[in-house]
C-alpha positions as a Markdown table, in Angstrom:
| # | Residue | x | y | z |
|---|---|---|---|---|
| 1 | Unk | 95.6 | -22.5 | -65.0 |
| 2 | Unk | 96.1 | -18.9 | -64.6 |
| 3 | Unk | 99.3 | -19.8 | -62.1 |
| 4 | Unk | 100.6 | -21.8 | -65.4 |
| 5 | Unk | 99.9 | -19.4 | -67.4 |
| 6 | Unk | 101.8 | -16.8 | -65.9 |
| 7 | Unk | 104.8 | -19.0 | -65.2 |
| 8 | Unk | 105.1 | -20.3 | -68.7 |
| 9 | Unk | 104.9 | -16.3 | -69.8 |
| 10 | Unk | 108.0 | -15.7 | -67.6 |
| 11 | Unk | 109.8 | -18.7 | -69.1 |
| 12 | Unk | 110.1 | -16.3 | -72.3 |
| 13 | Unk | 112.2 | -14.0 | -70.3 |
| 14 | Unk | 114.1 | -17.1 | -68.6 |
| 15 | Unk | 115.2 | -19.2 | -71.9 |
| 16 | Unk | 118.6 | -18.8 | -73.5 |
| 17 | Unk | 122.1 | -20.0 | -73.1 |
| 18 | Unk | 123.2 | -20.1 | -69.5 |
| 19 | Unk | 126.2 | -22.4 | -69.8 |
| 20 | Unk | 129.2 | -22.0 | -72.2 |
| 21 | Unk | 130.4 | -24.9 | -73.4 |
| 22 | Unk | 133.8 | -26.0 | -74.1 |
| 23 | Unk | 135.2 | -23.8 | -76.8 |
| 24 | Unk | 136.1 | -25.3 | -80.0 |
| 25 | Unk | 138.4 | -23.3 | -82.6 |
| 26 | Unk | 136.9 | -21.6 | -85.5 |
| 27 | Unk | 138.2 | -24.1 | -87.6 |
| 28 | Unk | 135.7 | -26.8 | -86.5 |
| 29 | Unk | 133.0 | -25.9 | -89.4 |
| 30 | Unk | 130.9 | -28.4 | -90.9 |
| 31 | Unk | 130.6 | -27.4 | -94.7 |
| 32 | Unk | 127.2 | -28.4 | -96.2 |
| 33 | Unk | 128.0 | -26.8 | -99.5 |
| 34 | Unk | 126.6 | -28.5 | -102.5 |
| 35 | Unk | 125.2 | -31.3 | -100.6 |
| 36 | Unk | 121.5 | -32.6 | -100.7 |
| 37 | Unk | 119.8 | -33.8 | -97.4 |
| 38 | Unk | 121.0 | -37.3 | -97.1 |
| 39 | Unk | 124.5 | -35.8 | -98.1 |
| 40 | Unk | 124.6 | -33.4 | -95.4 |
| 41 | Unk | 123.0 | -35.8 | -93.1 |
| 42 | Unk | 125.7 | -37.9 | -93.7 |
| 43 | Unk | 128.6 | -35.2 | -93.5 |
| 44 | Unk | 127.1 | -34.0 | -89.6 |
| 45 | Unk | 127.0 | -38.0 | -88.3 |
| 46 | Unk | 130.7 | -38.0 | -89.4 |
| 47 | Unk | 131.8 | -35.1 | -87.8 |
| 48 | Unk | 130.2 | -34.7 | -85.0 |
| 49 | Unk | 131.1 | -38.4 | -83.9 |
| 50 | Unk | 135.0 | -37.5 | -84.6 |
| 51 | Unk | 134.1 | -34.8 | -82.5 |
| 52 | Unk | 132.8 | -37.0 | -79.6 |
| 53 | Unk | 129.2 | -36.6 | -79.7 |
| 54 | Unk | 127.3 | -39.6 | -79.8 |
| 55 | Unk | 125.5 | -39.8 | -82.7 |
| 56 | Unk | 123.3 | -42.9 | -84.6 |
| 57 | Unk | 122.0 | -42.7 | -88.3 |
| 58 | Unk | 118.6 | -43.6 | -88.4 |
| 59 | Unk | 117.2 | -42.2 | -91.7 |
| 60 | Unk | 118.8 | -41.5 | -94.8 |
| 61 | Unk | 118.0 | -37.6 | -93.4 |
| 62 | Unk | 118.1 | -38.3 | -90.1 |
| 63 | Unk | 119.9 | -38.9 | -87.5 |
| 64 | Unk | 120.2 | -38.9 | -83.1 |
| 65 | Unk | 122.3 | -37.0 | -81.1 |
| 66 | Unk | 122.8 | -38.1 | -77.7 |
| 67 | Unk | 123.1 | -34.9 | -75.0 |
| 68 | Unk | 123.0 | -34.8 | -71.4 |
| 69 | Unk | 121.2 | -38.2 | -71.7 |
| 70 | Unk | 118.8 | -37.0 | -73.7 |
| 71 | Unk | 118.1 | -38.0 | -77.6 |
| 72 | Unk | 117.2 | -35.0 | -79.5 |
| 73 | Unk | 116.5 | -36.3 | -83.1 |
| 74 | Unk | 118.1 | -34.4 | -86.1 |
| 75 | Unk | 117.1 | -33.6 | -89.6 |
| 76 | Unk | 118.7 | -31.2 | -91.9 |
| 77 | Unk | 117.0 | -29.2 | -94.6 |
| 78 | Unk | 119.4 | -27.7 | -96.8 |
| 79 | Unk | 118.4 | -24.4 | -99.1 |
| 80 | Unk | 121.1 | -23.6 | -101.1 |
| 81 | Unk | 122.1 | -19.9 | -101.4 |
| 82 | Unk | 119.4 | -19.6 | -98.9 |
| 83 | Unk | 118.6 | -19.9 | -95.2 |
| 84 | Unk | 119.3 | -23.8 | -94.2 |
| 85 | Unk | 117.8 | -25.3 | -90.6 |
| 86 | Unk | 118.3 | -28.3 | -88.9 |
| 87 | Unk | 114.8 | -29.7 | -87.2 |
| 88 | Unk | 115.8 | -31.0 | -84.1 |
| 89 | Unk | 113.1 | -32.8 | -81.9 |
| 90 | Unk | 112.6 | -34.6 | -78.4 |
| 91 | Unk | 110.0 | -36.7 | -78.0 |
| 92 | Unk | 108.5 | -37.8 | -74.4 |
| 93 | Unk | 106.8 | -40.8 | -74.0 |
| 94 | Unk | 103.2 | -41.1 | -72.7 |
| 95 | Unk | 102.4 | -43.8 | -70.1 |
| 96 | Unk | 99.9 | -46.1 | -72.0 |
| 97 | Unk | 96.6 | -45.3 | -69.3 |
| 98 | Unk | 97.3 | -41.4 | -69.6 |
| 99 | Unk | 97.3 | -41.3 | -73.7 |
| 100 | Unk | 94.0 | -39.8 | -74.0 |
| 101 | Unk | 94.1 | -37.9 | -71.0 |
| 102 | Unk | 91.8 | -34.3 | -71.8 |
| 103 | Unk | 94.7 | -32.7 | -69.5 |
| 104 | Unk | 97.4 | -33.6 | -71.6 |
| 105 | Unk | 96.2 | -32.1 | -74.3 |
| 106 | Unk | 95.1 | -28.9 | -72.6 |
| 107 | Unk | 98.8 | -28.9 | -71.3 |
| 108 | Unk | 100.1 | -28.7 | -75.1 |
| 109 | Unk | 97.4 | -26.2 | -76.2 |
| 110 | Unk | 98.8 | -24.4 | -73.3 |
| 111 | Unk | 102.5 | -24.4 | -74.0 |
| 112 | Unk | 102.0 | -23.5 | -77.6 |
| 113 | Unk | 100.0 | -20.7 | -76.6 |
| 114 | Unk | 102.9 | -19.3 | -74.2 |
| 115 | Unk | 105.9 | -20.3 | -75.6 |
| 116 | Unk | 107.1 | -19.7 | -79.0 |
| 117 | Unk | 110.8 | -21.1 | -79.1 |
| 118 | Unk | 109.2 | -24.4 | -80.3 |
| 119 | Unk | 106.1 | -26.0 | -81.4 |
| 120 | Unk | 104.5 | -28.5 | -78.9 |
| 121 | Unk | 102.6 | -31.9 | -80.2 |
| 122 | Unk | 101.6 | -34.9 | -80.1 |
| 123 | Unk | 102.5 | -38.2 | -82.2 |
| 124 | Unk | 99.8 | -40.4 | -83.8 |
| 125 | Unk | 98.5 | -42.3 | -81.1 |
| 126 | Unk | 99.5 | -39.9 | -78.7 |
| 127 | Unk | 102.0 | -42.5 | -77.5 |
| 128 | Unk | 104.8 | -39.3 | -77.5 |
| 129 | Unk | 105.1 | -35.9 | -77.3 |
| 130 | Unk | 107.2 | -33.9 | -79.1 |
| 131 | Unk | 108.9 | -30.9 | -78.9 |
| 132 | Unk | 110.6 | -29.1 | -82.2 |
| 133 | Unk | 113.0 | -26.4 | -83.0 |
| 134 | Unk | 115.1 | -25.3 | -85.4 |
| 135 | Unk | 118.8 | -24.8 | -86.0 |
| 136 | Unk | 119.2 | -22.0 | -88.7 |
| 137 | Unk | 122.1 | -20.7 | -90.6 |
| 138 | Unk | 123.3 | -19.5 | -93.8 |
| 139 | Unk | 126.2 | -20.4 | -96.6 |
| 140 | Unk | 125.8 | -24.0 | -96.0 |
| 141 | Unk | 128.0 | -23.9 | -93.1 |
| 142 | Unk | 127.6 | -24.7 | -89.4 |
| 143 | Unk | 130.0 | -24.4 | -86.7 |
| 144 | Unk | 129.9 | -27.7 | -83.9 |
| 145 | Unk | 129.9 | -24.9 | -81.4 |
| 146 | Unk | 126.6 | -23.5 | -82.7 |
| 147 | Unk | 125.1 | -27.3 | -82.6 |
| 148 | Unk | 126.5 | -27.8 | -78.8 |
| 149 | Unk | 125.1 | -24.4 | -77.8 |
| 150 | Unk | 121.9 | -24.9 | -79.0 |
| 151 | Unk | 121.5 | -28.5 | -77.4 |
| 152 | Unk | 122.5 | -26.9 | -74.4 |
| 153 | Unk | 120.0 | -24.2 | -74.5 |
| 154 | Unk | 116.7 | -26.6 | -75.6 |
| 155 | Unk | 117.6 | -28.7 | -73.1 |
| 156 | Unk | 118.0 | -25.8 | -70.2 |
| 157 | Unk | 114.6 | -24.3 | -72.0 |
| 158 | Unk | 112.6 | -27.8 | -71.6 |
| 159 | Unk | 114.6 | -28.4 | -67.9 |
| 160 | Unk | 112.9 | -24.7 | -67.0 |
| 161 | Unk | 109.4 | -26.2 | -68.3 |
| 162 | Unk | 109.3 | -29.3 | -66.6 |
| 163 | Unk | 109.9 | -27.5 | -63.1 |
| 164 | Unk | 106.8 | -25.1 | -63.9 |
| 165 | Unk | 104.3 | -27.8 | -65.1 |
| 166 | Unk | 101.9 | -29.4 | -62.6 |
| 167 | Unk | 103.6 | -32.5 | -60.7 |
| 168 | Unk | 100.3 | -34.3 | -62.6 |
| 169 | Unk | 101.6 | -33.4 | -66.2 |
| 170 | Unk | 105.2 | -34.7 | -65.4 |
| 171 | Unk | 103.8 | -38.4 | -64.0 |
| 172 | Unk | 101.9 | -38.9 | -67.5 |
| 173 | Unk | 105.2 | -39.1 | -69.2 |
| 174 | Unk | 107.5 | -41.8 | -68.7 |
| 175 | Unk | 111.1 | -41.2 | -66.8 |
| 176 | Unk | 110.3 | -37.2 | -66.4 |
| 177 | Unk | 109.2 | -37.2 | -63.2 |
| 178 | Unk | 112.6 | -35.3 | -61.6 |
């Protein structure tokens, strides 16, 4: 545990963006002005699939964004004149005999304890785990380079994770074993 320990600690020194994405110009902004949730919801599906990104509605607030074959799920919380965020999660799917494994949940207590880019959990049932973050910004404006970076940079920060877990962690969870 102590071995986990430390390499989860040196993970904080690790995490950021390592890769620089293909530039967009600073015209590419999605404005969020004056828009509730499901509005602005609405306005970053649009965009971001003229853009190319995969994307599929599935709340009036929510939405997926496919990355690197990944799903991160999306939900906007707009504060007007304020500091606005975009929740973005990833869930991992626990194999059915290992969902109330003591380990697993020793292995979250663990990572939230050493790690504080995002909060660790489990879903009712413990059939998932879930891992959540925050995009923020301010004026009601984003740039599609600011989402890209940051999807590149959760997923190099959970990528980092997975090869410093215990082999036993990753084979509870379904298609994470690489």
């Amino acid at each position: 545990m102590k071995r986990l320990s430390l390499a989860l600690l040196m993970l904080l020194f690790l995490t950021g963006c390592t890769t620089v994405p293909h530039r967009f110009s600073n015209e590419e902004v999605i404005d969020l002005q004056n828009k509730n949730n499901i509005e602005a919801t609405t306005a970053l599906v649009k965009t971001l699939k003229e853009k190319g990104f995969t994307t599929q509605k599935i709340s009036p607030t929510q939405f997926l964004i496919r990355y690197n074959e990944h799903d991160f799920l999306m939900e906007p919380k707009i504060v007007e004149d304020g500091l606005s965020r975009i929740i973005v999660s990833r869930l991992f799917k626990i194999k059915e005999e290992y969902q109330e494994s003591p380990e697993l949940f020793v292995l979250i207590i663990a990572l939230n304890r050493h790690l504080n880019f995002a909060k660790f959990s489990m879903l009712p049932e413990n059939r998932a785990g879930q891992v959540q973050t925050a995009i923020t910004f301010v004026d009601e404006t984003i740039q599609i380079l600011e989402i890209q970076q940051f999807l590149i940079w959760m997923d190099d920060s959970l990528n980092k994770i997975k090869n410093m877990v215990p082999p036993e962690a990753l084979h509870m969870l379904e298609n994470e074993t690489n």
